[in-house]
N, C-alpha and C positions, 0 to 999 in steps of 0.2 A: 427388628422389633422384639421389646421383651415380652418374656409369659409371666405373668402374676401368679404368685402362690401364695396363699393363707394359712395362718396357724389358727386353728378354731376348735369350737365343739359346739354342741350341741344347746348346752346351756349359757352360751357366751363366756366370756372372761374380763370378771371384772379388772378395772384398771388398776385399782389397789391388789391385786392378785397377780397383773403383769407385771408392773413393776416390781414386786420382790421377788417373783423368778428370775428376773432381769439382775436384779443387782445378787443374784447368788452363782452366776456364771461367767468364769472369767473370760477376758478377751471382747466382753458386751459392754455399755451402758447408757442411761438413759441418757438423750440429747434433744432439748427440747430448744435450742439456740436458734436465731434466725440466719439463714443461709444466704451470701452476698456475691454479687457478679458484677463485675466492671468490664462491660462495651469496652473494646479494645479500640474503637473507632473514636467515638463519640466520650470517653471518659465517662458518663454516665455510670452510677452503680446501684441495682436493683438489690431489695433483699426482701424477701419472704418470709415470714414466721415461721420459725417449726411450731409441730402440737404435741401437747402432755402425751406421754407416751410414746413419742418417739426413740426410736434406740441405734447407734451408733455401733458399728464392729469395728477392732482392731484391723486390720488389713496394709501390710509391708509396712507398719510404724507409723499406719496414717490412719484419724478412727474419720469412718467412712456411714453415713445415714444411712441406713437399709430397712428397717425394721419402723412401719406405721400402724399406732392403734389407733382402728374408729368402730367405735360401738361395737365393741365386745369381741372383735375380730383383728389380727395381725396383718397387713397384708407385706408381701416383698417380693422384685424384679427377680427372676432365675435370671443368670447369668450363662456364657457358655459351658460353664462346668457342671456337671452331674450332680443332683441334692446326691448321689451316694456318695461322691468322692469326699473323703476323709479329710484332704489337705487343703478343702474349699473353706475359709471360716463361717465364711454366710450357711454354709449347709452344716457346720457343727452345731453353730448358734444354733439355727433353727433346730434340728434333730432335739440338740438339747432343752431348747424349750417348752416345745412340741411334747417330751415326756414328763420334764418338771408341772407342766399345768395340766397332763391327762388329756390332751387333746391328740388335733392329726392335723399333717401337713395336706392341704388340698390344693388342685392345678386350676386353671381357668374352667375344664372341661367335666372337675367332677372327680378326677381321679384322685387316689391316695398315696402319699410315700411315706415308709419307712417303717 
């Protein structure tokens, strides 16, 4: 089961405001495409809208969804690896965003990193 973490503040973050932090750090960008899955059974293939402001990380040469705005907040899955580790890109992106917009990374429970 993941744990959700937010990039936020206090006075929200407008979306016109995410996204040009977004497009000034590298290894990120916005991905607002719909995402497709084909039933390996049944050949069926479902797809889902992405939303404005979704954002996309590099990750091993494959850019990967991570990053969801809704109403003035960021949210994203932690993964096993530590928001401190260095060589995690989801925790560089976020770190680095998190200080481009003056905000703080927050946990499900309230707490703070970084």
């Amino acid at each position: 089961m993941g744990y959700e973490l937010q990039i936020r503040r206090d006075s929200g973050i407008p979306i016109g405001e995410w996204k040009q932090a977004v497009s000034s750090i590298p290894g990120i960008r916005l991905d607002d495409a719909p995402t497709s899955i084909t039933n390996p059974k049944t050949g069926q293939t479902v797809s889902i809208g992405g939303s404005d402001g979704d954002v996309a990380v590099l990750m091993d040469g494959e850019w990967k969804r991570v990053f969801h705005y809704f109403e003035g907040a960021i949210s994203f899955k932690s993964g096993p690896v530590s928001l401190q580790d260095s060589d995690d890109p989801v925790a560089r992106a976020a770190f680095a965003l998190a200080k481009k917009l003056s905000a703080k990374l927050v946990g499900d429970n309230g707490e703070q990193y970084g």
